[in-house]
C-alpha positions, -999 to +999 in steps of 0.1 A: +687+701+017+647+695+021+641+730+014+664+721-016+646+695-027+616+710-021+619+735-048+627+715-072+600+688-072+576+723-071+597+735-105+594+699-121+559+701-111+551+735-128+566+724-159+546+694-164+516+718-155+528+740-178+531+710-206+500+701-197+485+728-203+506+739-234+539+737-230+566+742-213+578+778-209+615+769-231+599+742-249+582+742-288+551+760-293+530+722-301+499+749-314+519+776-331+499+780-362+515+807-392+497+836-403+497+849-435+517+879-438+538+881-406+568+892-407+597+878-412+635+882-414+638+893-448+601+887-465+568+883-447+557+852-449+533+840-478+528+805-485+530+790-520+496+773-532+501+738-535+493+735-571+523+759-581+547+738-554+535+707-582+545+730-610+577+743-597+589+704-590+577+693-625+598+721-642+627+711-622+621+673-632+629+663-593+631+626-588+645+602-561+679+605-572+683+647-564+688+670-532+665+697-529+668+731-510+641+755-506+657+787-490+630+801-469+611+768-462+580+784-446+557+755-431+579+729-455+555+723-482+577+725-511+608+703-491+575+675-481+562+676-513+598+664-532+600+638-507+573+622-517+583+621-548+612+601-533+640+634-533+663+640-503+651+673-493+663+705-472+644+735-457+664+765-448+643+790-427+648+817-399+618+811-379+621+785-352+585+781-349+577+777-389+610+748-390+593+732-358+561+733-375+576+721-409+595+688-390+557+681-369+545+681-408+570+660-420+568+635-395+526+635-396+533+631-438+555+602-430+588+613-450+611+628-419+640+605-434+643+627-462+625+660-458+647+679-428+645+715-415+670+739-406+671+774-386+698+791-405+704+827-427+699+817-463+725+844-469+751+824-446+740+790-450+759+769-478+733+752-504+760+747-532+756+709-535+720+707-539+707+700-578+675+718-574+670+751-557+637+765-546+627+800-537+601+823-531+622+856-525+618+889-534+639+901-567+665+920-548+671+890-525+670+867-552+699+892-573+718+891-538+717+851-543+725+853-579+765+855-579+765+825-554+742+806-574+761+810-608+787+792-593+772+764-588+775+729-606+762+729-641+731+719-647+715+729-613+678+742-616+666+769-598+627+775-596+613+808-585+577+818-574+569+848-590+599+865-588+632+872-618+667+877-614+669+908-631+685+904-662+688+867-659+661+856-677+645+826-673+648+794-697+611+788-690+583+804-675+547+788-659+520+802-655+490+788-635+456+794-646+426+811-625+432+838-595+455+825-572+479+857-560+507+841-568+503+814-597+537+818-620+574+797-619+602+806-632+631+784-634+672+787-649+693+760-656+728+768-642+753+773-673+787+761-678+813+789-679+823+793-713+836+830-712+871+836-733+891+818-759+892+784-767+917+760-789+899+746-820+927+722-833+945+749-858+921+778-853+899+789-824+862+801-805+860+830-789+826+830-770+812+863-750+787+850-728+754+864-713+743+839-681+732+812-708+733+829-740+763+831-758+780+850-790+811+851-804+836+845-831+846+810-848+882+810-867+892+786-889+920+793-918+919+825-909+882+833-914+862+851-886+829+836-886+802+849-863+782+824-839+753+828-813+737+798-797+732+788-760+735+769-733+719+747-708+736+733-679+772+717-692+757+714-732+764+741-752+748+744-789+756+774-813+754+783-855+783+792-868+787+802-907+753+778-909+769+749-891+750+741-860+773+725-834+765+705-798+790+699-773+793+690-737+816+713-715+835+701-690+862+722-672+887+734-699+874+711-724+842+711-752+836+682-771+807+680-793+798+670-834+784+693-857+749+688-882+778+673-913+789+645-890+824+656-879+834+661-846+851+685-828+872+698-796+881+729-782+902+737-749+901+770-733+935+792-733+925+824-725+896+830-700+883+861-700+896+883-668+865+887-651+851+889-618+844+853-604+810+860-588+797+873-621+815+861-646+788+852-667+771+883-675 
């Protein structure tokens, strides 16, 4: 039992040397410090220059009342930076060390309550109730994301560094003056599904959509009328026959007023059989 006992005061002893001295052998790495460039699970690392993190939150429009998620948070300087503008924010990342680093940040920065850090696969991890999404992927991780993030809510923004979606395009691009490497944001506005055929009191819309484009046929009296328009979250605004209608989509349901002061209502009937995931392309 002394012998025992022996050993383990010398092993509580060599820890706290170890701490001492930097840490203990299982415990967080206090100094790690990230170079630009390493590796990482799916990207290396590259951290975005502050002045486009500003940029990418002001195209988003984040205030206090939204949840942000930056998938591959790095050292946490996008998730800090929305809390300080009041957000409840959320930092996905594979690297231990970078989401240690990112919560010492947070908590040096004051805004732990709201900025938090995860060590989870962005491809596994569920971020479908956050309003604003965050990302500095490469294009074929962020087409790999895409099905997943068409289906989320309505009106979520998701804001890019650098790169597209393929042949998603953007509702509005930014691009940073001077020579930073990476100075340009991209961000889309998640659209309502509008896909298929929909009721218009004794006639009917028949919208083909493209992500947040849209074309299609209006019929009223038994006149086909072409329409193109767009939309932008849940409101949906097209030209049809040189009427310009607005509406707000919700579920099965559009209701909206057109440019001569009527109002109108359409419910969907006959969604077009298409692949969930990808629906809207």
């Amino acid at each position: 039992m002394k012998q025992f006992s022996y050993i383990r005061r010398f092993a509580v002893a060599l820890c706290l040397l170890l701490v001492t001295a930097g840490g203990c052998v299982y415990g967080p790495k206090d100094n790690y410090t990230p170079k630009v460039g390493q590796d990482g699970k799916n990207v290396i690392w590259m951290p975005t220059p502050q002045e486009l993190v500003d940029v990418m939150l002001n195209m988003a429009k984040v205030t206090s009342s939204d949840y942000v998620i930056d998938l591959g948070s790095g050292d946490g300087r996008i998730v800090i930076t929305a809390a300080k503008r009041g957000a409840t924010a959320l930092g996905i990342e594979y690297n231990p060390d970078l989401v240690e680093l990112a919560r010492r940040i947070a908590i040096e920065e004051e805004v732990a309550a709201r900025a938090t850090f995860e060590k989870a696969d962005i491809f596994e991890r569920d971020f479908s109730n956050a309003t604003v999404v965050t990302m500095f992927l490469l294009g074929e991780l962020n087409l790999k994301l895409r099905p997943k993030i068409l289906n989320m809510k309505p009106g979520t923004r998701i804001v890019s560094n650098h790169f597209g979606m393929a042949d998603w395009q953007p509702d509005q691009v930014t691009a940073l003056e001077g020579d930073l490497p990476w100075h340009t944001a991209l961000l889309w506005i998640v659209p309502a599904k509008v896909d298929g055929t929909w009721q218009l009191g004794s006639g009917q819309i028949s919208f083909i959509q493209h992500f947040q484009n849209i074309t299609g046929t209006l019929t009223i009296r038994g006149k086909d009328v072409e329409l193109s328009g767009k939309l932008s979250g849940d409101k949906i605004s097209f030209n049809a026959g040189g009427r310009e209608y607005t509406g707000t989509v919700s579920g099965n349901t559009i209701s909206g007023t057109h440019d001569r002061g009527g109002s109108w209502k359409a419910i969907r009937f006959c969604p077009r059989r298409i692949s969930g995931s990808e629906r809207l392309h």
